[in-house]
C-alpha positions in Angstrom: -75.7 46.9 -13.5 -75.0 43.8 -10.9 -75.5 44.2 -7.6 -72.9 44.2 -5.2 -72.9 43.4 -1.3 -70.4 44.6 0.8 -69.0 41.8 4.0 -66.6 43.6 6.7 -65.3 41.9 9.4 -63.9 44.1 12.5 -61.4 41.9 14.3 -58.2 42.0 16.4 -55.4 42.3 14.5 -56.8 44.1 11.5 -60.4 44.7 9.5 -61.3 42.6 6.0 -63.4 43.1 3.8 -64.4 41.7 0.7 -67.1 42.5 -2.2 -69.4 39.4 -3.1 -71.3 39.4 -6.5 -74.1 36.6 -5.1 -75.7 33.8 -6.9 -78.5 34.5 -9.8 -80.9 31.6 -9.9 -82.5 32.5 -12.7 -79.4 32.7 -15.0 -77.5 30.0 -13.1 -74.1 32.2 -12.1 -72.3 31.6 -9.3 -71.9 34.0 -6.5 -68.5 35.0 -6.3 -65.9 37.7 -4.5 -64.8 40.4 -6.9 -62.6 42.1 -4.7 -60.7 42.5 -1.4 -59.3 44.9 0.7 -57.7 44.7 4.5 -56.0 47.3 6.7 -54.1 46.5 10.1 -54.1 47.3 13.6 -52.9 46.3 16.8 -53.3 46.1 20.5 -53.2 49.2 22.7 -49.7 48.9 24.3 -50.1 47.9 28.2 -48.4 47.8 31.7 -50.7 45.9 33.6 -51.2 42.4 33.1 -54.3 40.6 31.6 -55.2 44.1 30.1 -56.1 44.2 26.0 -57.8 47.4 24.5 -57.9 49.2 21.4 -59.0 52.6 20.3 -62.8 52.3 18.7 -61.3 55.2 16.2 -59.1 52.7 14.7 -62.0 50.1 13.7 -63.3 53.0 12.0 -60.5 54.4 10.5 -60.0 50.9 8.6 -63.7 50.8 7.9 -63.0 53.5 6.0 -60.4 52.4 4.3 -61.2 48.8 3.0 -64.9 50.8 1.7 -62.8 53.2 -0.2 -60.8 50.5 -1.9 -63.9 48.4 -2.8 -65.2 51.1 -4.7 -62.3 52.1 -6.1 -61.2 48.8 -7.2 -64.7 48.0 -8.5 -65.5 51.4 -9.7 -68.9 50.5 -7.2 -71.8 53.4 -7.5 -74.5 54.0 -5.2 -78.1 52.7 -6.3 -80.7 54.9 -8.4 -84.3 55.0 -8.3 -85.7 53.3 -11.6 -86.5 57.1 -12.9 -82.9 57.8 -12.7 -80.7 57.6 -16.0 -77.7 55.4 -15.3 -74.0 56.9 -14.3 -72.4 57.9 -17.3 -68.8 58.2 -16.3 -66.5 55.4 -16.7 -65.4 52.5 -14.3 -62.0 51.9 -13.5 -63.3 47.6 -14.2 -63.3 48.0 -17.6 -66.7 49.4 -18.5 -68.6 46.8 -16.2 -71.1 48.8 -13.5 -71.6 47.0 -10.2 -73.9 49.1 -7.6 -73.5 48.7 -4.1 -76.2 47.2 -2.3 -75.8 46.6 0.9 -73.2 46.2 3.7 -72.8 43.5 6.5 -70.7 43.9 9.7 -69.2 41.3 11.7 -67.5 42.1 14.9 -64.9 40.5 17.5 -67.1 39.4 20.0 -66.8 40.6 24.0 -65.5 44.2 23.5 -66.8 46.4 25.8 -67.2 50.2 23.7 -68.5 52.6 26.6 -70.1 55.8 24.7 -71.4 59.4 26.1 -74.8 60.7 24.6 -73.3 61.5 21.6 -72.3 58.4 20.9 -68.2 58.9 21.5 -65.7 56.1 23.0 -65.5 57.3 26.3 -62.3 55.3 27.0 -60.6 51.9 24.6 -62.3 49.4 24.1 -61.7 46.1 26.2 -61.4 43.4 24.2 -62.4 39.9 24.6 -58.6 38.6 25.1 -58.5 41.3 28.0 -59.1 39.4 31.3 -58.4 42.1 34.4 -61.9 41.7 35.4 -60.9 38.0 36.7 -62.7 39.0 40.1 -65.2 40.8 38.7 -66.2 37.2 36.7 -66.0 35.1 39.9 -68.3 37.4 41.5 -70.9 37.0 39.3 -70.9 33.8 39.2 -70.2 32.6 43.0 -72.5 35.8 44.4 -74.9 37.2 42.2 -76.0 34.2 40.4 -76.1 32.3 43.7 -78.3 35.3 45.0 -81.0 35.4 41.9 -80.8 31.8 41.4 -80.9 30.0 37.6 -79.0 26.4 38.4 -75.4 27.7 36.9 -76.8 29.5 34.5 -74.2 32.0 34.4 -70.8 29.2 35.1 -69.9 30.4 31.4 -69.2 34.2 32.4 -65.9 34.4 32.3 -63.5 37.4 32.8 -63.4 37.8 28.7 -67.4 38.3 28.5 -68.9 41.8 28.4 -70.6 41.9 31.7 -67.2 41.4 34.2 -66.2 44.2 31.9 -68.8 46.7 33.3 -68.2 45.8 36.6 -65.0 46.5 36.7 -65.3 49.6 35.3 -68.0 50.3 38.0 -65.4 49.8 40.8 -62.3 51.2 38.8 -63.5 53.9 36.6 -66.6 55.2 38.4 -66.3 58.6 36.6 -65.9 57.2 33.2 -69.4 54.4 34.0 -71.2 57.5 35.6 -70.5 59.4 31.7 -71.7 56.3 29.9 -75.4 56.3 27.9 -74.6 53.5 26.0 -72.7 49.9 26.3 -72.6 48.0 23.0 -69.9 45.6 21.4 -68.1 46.7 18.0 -69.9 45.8 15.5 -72.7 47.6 16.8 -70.1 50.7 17.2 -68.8 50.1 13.5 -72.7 49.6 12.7 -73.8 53.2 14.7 -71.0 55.6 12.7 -71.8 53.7 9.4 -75.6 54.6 9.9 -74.0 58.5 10.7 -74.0 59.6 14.3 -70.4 60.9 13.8 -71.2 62.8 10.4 -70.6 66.9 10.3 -74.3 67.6 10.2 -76.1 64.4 12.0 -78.6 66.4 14.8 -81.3 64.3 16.2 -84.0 64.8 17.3 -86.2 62.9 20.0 -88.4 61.0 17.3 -85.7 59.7 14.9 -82.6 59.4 17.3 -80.4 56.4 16.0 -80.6 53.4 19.2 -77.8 51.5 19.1 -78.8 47.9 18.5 -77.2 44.4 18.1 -78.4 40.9 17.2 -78.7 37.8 19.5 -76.0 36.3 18.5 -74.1 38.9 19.7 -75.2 39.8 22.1 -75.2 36.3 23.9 -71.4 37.0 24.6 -72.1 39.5 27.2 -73.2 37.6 29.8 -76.2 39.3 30.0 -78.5 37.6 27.4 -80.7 35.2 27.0 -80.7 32.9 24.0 -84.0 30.9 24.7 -86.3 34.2 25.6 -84.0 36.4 23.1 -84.5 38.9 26.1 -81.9 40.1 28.3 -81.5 38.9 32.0 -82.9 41.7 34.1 -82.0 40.3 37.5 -78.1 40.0 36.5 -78.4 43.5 35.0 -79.9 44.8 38.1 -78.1 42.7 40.6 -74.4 44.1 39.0 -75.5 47.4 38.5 -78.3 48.7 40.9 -78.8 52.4 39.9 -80.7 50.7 36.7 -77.5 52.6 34.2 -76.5 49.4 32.8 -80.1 48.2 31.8 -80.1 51.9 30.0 -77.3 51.5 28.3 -78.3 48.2 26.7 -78.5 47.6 22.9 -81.8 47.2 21.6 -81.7 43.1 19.8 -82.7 42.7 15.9 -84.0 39.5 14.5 -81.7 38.0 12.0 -83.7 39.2 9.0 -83.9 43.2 10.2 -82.3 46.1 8.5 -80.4 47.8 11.1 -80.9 51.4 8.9 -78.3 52.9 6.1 -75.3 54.2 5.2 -75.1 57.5 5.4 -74.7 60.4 2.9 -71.7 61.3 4.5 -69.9 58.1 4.2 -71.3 57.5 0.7 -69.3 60.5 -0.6 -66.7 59.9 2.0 -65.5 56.4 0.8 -66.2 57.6 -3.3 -69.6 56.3 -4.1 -71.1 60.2 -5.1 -67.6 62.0 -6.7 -69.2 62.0 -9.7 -73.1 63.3 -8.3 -74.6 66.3 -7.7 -74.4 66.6 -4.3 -77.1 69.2 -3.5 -79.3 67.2 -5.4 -79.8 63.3 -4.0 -83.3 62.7 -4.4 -82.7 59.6 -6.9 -80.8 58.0 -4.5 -81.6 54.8 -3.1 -81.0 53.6 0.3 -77.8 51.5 0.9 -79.0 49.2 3.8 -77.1 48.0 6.4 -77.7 44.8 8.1 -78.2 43.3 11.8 -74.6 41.9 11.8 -73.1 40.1 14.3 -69.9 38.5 16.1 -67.2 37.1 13.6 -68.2 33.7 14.7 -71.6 33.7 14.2 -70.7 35.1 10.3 -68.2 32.7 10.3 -70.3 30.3 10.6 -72.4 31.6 8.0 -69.8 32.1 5.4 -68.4 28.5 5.4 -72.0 27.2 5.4 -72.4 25.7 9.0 -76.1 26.2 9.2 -77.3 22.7 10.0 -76.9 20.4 13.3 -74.4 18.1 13.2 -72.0 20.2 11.4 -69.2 21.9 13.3 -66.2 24.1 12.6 -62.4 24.9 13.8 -61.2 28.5 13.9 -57.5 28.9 13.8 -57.0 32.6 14.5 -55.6 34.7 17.1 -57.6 32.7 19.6 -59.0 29.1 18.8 -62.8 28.1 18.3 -64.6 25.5 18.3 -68.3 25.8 17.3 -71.2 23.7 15.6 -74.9 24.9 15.3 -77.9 23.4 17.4 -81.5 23.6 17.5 -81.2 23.3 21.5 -79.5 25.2 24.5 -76.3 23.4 25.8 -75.4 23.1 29.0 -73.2 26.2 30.9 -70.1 24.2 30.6 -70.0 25.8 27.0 -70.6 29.1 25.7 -74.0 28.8 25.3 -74.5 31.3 22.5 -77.1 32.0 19.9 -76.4 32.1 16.2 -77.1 34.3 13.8 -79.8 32.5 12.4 -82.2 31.8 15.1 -80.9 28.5 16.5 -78.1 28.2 19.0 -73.7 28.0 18.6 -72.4 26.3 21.1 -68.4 27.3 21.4 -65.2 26.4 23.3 -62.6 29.2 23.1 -59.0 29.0 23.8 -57.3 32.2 24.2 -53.7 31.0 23.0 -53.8 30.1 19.3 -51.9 31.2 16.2 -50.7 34.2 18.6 -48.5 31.5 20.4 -46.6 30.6 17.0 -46.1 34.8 16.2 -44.5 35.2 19.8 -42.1 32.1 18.9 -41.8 33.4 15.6 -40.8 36.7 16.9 -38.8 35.7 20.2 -36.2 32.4 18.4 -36.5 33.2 14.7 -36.5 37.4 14.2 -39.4 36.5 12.6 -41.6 38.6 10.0 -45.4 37.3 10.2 -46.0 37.7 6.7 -44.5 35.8 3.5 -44.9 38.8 1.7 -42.3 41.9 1.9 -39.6 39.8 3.7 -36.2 39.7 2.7 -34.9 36.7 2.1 -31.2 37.7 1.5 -28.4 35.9 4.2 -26.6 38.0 6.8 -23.6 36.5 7.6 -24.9 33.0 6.8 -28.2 33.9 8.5 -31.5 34.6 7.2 -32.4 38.2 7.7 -36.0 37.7 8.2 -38.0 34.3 8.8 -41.5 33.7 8.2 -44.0 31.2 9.3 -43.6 28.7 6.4 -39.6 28.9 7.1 -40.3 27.8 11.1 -42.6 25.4 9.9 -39.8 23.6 7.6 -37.5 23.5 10.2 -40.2 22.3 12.2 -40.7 19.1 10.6 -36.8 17.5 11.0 -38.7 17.2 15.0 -40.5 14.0 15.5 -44.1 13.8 17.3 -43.8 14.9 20.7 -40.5 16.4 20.9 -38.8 14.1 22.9 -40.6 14.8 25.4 -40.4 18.5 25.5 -43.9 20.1 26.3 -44.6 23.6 25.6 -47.8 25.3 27.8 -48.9 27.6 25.7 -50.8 30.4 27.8 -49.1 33.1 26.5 -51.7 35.8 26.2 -51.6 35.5 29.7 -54.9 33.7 31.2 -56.8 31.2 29.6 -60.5 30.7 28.8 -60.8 27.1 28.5 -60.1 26.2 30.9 -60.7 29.4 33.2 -57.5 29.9 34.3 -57.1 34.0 33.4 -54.0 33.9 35.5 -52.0 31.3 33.6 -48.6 31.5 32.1 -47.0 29.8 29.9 -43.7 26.9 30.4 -41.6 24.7 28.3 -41.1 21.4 30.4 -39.6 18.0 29.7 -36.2 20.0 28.8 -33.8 16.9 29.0 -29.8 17.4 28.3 -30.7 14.6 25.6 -33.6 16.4 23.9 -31.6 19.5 23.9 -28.6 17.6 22.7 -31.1 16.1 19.5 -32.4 19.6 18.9 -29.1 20.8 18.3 -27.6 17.9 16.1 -31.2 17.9 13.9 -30.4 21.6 13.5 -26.9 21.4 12.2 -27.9 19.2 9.5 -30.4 21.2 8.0 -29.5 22.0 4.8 -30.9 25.6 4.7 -29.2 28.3 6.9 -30.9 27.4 9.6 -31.8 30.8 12.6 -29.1 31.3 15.4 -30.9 29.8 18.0 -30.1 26.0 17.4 -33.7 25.6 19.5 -35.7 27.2 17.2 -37.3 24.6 14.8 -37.8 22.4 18.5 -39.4 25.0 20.4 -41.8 25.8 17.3 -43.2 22.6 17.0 -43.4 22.2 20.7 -45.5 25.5 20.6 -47.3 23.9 17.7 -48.6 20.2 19.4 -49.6 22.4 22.9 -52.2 24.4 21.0 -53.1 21.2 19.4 -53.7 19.7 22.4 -55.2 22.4 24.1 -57.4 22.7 21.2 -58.3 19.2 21.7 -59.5 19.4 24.9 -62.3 22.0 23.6 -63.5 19.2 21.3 -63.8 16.6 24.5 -65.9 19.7 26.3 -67.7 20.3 23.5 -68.8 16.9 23.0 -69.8 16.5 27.1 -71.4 19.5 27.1 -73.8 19.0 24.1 -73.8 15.1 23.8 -76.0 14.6 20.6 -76.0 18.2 19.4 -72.5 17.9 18.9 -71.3 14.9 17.1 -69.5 15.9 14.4 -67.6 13.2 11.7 -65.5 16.4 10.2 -64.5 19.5 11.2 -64.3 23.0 8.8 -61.2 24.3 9.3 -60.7 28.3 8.6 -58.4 31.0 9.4 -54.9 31.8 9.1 -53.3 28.7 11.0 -56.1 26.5 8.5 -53.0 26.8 5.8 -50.5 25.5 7.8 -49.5 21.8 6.4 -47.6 20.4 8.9 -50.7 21.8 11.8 -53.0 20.1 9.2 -51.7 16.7 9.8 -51.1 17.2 13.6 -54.7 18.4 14.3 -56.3 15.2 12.2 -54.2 13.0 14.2 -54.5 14.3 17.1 -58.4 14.6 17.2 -59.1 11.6 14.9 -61.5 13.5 13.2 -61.9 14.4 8.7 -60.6 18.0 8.3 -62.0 19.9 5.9 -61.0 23.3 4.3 -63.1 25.9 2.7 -62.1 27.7 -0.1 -62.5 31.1 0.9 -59.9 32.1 4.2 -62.5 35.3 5.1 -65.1 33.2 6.4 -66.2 36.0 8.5 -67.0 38.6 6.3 -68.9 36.6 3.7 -71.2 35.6 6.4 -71.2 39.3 7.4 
């Protein structure tokens, strides 16, 4: 039987996962990705402003899921000891075993998951789009880092990180903070219930109680860590949270190389790995271990091979990234994070990305985000549903820039780079002229083009701002790292990488090679 490793990657519209069959050197094969599975989510719905959480039970819920469909796709069974006679039951992969060997969890970096002493959510999860702790972020850094010193150390800890996070739950939600045992980010959550805190018969005791832990690259988005002593920053912890909770509550860090534990009986049977075992008998089974994981782009950088200086990758997803790995610190005008592999991963993030072109998909085109399960059948001369790669085609009868139309594309609200959480978003430029082209380009399209004659205009308009916005983070990547980030090409992934017409407009724009891996899941292979 081959063995079979398991990559899942927790993000914030949905959780992917895919099975990888890795590279024998011996016999010359090829890794390669057998299977995939994905299951969606969304956004808690909100009323206040800047606000983004979701329920921890979901990520879990499409843990679940994606395992079960691995294994059933794959007909995947858990490992034996060597004693133990292989399975003899049949495989729905046409007679080909494949044992599961171990699983690797990567995580939407930021989220704040508050848990009791039994590990529960006490309350959503704030994510790292979610921006209401604005104050909370200039305090730290205009009166507690002033007040413990470290020369703008901490100018990076903006309202997204962790830390702002736990502040403002201090001041908001004392009763919820003064319930709290434990503060990790989701992958370690995802991690914790894999290992079995949650299962039916899980009671520990004092010398084998599961810690909840996390890596360094992870953890160097809370704020909190530091990336050159790989230890946390006491004097921040202590100086936002005196009564010593928060330093409590703090995940313990793995190296890159450790075993965070192993799945656990429960979820083995749960997701179909023992339906054809004797249950009250599982003393040939081997352990299935799970590993240190980390944020999605730290895998991501993993999975499309950016493990050497000098090379450097673009992440078009919900929000935009910008990252390249270094063997030295870069300055605070950066996220100055750590990787996943020891070294360091300098990163830019803009907060309005591909979630720019769904909201124009969805507001001027009745759009459907999705090229699959869309109808494509004409109401009244109109398309019923449009999708992405319909806007796009429209898009193209614009010319570069628009006529001078410029769209401002802070729609989340806020944005992170620059730190402006109270942003908004504005289409200027509007002209009687430009509006007068829009309108004649889109009567002469030959396909039934959408109602709103500004649709194809304002899309590409939406388009070139994140461009340009995601240009910017190159320019601040390249003053806030000089040598360590001086890249010749970029690597392209996510779901915007696939766009043709955003292709063109981002190698023009940053004058720069684009390249673009193979596999779109970056995240979870590195996971």
């Amino acid at each position: 039987m081959e063995e079979v490793f398991i990559g899942i990657d927790v993000g914030t519209q949905g959780t992917k996962a895919i099975a990888y069959l890795p590279a024998s050197l011996p016999s010359g094969k090829k890794g390669k990705i057998l299977a995939r599975a994905s299951a969606s989510y969304s956004i808690l719905p909100a009323a206040v402003d800047g606000r983004a959480e979701q329920d921890p039970n979901d990520w879990i819920d499409s843990v679940r899921y994606v395992l079960k469909e691995l294994v059933k796709k794959l007909g995947l069974v858990a490992p034996k000891m060597a004693t133990a006679p292989p399975p003899s039951s049949s495989c729905s992969n046409g007679g080909q075993k494949y044992v599961l060997s171990g699983i690797g969890v990567s995580g939407q970096q930021h989220g704040m998951v508050l848990l009791d002493s039994d590990y529960r959510p006490l309350r959503p999860a704030k994510l790292w789009c979610d921006v209401e702790a604005s104050e909370e972020s200039r305090w730290i850094r205009t009166v507690a880092a002033p007040s413990i010193g470290g020369g703008g150390k901490w100018d990076h800890v903006l309202p997204g990180f962790t830390s702002p996070k736990v502040l403002w739950t201090m001041k908001n939600e004392p009763d919820i903070w003064n319930k709290t045992r434990w503060c990790v980010l989701p992958h370690d959550y995802v991690n914790l219930v894999l290992r079995g805190v949650h299962d039916e018969k899980y009671s520990p005791q004092e010398d084998d109680e599961i810690v909840p832990t996390t890596d360094r690259g992870d953890a160097s988005g809370s704020g909190v860590f530091d990336p050159i002593s790989n230890q946390y920053y006491v004097e921040m912890v202590n100086a936002i949270d005196p009564t010593g909770r928060y330093a409590k509550s703090l995940p313990k860090i793995l190296e890159p190389l450790d075993i965070y534990g192993s799945l656990s009986l429960q979820w083995m049977r749960d997701i179909g790995l023992l339906v054809n075992e004797n249950l009250s008998d599982t003393s040939n089974l081997q352990y299935i271990p799970i590993s240190a994981g980390s944020g999605d782009n730290m895998c991501s950088a993993m999975g499309v091979g950016c493990v050497q200086q000098g090379m450097a990758v673009l992440s078009l997803g919900t929000s935009g990234t910008i990252f390249g790995v270094s063997h030295s610190p870069p300055s605070s005008k950066v996220a100055p994070f750590a990787d996943a592999c020891g070294r360091y991963l300098p990163l830019v993030c803009v907060m309005s990305c591909t979630g720019v072109l769904n909201s124009v998909l969805d507001s001027f085109f009745n759009g459907c985000h999705t090229n699959e399960n869309c109808s494509s059948d004409d109401v009244d001369g109109q398309k019923e549903k449009w999708t992405h790669e319909d806007a796009t085609n429209m898009a193209m009868h614009h010319p570069p820039g628009c006529h001078g139309m410029t769209f401002l594309p802070y729609l989340t609200p806020g944005e992170r780079t620059p730190d402006w959480p109270h942003a908004s978003g504005a289409i200027i430029g509007l002209t009687a002229s430009n509006m007068q082209l829009a309108a004649t380009m889109h009567s002469h399209n030959k396909n039934a083009p959408p109602a709103n004659p500004m649709a194809g205009f304002i899309y590409r308009a939406a388009m070139e701002g994140v461009t340009y916005l995601l240009a910017e983070g190159v320019s601040t990547m390249k003053e806030a790292c000089g040598d360590g980030f001086q890249p010749n090409c970029l690597l392209v992934v996510g779901g915007g990488s696939h766009n043709q017409l955003w292709r063109q407009m981002l190698a023009d724009v940053l004058e720069m090679q684009l390249r673009f891996p193979r596999e779109k899941e970056s995240a979870a292979l590195g996971a």
